[in-house]
Each structure stands twice: as structure tokens, then as C-alpha cells.
VEXDREN-2710 file (C-alpha; in Angstrom, 1 decimal):
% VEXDREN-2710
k/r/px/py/pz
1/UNK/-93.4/93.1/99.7
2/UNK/-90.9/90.3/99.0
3/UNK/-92.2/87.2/97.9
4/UNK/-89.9/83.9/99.6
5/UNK/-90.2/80.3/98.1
6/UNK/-89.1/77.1/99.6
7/UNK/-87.6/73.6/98.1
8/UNK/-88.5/71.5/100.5
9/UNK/-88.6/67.6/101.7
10/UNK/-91.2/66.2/103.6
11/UNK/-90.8/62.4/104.7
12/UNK/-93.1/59.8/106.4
13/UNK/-92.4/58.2/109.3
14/UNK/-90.9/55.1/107.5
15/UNK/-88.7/58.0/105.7
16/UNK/-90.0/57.7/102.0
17/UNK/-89.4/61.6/101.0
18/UNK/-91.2/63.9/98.9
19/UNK/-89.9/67.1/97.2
20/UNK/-91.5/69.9/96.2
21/UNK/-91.3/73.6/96.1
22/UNK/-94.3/76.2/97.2
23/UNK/-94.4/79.7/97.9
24/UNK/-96.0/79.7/101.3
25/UNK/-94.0/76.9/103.5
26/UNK/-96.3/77.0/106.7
27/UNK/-99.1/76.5/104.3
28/UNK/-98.3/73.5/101.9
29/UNK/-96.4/71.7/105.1
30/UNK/-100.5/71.9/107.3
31/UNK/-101.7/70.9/103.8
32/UNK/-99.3/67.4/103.7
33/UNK/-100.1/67.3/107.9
34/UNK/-103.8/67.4/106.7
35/UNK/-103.8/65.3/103.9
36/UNK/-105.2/67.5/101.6
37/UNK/-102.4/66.8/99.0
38/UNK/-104.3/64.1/96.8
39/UNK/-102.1/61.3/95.6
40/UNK/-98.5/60.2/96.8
41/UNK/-98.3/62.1/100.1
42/UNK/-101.4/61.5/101.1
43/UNK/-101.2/57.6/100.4
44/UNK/-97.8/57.0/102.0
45/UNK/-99.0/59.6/104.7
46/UNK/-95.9/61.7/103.8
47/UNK/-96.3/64.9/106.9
48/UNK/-93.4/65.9/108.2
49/UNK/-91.4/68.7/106.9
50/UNK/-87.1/67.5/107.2
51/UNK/-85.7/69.7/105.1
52/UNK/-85.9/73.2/103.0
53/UNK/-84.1/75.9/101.5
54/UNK/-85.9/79.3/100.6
55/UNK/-85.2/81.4/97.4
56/UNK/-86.0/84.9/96.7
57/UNK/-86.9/83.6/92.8
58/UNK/-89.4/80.7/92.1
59/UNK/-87.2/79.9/89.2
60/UNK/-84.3/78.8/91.9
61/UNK/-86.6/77.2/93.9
62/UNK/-88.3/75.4/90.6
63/UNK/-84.4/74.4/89.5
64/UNK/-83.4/73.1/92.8
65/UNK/-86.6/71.1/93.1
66/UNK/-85.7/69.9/90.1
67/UNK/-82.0/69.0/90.9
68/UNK/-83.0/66.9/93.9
69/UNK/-85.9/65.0/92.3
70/UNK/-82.7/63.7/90.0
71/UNK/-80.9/62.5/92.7
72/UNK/-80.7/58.6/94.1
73/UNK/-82.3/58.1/97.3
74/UNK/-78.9/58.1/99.3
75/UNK/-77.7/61.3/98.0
76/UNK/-81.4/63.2/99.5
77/UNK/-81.0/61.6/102.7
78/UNK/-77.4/62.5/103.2
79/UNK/-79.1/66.5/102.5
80/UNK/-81.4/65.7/105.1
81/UNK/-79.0/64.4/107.6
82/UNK/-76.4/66.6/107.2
83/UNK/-79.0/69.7/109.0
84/UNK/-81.5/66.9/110.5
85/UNK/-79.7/63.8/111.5
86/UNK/-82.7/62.5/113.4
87/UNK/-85.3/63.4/110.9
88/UNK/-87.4/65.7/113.3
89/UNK/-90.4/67.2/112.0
90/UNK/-89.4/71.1/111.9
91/UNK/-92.7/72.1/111.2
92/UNK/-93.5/71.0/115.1
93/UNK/-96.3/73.0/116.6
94/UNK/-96.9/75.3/113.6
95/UNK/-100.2/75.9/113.3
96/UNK/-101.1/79.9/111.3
97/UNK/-101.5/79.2/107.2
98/UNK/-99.5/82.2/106.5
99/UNK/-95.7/82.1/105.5
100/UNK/-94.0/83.8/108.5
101/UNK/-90.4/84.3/107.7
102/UNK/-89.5/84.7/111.7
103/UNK/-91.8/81.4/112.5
104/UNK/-89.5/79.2/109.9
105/UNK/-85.9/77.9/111.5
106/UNK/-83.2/78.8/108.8
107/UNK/-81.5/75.1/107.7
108/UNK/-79.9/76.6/104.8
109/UNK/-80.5/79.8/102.7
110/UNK/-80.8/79.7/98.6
111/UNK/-78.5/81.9/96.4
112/UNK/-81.4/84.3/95.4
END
């Protein structure tokens, strides 16, 4: 079995973003929706998944995380809007923890 890993964005509803990267999408997106993620997230109640890319390595996902954490504000936003210009949640009515590769919309696919 292939394992899938995801760079992903979640915002609030005021748009103050979050990225991260996880292994199991469906999972770590009913995590922030639950606010079970202690800290950040959970403070500025950050739950709706905006954007993501999936990777066939968790080193591409971890270096892409990495890349967008360095960017300014503007320069994440325009990722967002450029596959979700109205900031819907995509994550909208999922509700199994498992990471279901048919269940997740494709926004844009990694290089791995």
C-alpha cells in the first residue's frame, strides 16, 4: 500500500491561515474542526481546510510545508485564491477519520 501526504492550509473564518503537513488529510482536518489541535488553531479557532497538495514522499510534503511557512501573508493567500477564490471549506461534509484518496477533491498534485 502507498502511503499519500498532504501540505495543507487551513484558515479561520476571519482568514488567519495555518500550514501544516500530515499523512492522513481527512484525519488532521476533523482534528482542527474538533479542536483537538492544542495551541494556535485551536485559539484562533483555525477549521477549515482551503488548500492542499499531496505528495507520494513525506520529505516533499515536509519541504513544501516548509517553503510556504517562509512566505509573506500575501504570497499564501494568492495560493489559496488561485484554486479557492472564495475560501470554501473543502473539507465540507467529511466526516470518516480515514484518508480516502477518492473522498479528497484534487486542487493540485505534488511532484512525488
Amino acid at each position: 500500500m502507498q502511503r499519500h501526504y498532504c501540505t495543507y492550509i487551513m484558515a479561520s473564518l476571519s482568514r488567519r491561515v495555518y500550514v501544516g503537513v500530515t499523512n492522513n488529510l481527512v484525519r488532521r482536518t476533523l482534528e482542527h474542526k474538533q479542536a483537538r489541535v492544542v495551541g494556535f488553531t485551536e485559539k484562533y479557532r483555525i477549521n477549515r481546510l482551503v488548500y492542499f497538495e499531496s505528495f507520494q514522499y513525506v520529505r516533499d510534503a515536509i519541504a513544501r510545508e516548509k517553503e510556504i511557512k517562509g512566505w509573506r501573508r500575501s504570497r499564501k493567500v494568492a495560493l489559496i485564491e488561485a484554486g479557492n477564490p472564495t475560501w470554501a471549506d473543502l473539507a465540507e461534509g467529511w466526516k470518516s477519520g480515514r484518508f480516502e484518496r477518492e473522498q479528497i477533491p484534487r486542487l493540485k498534485a505534488g511532484s512525488g
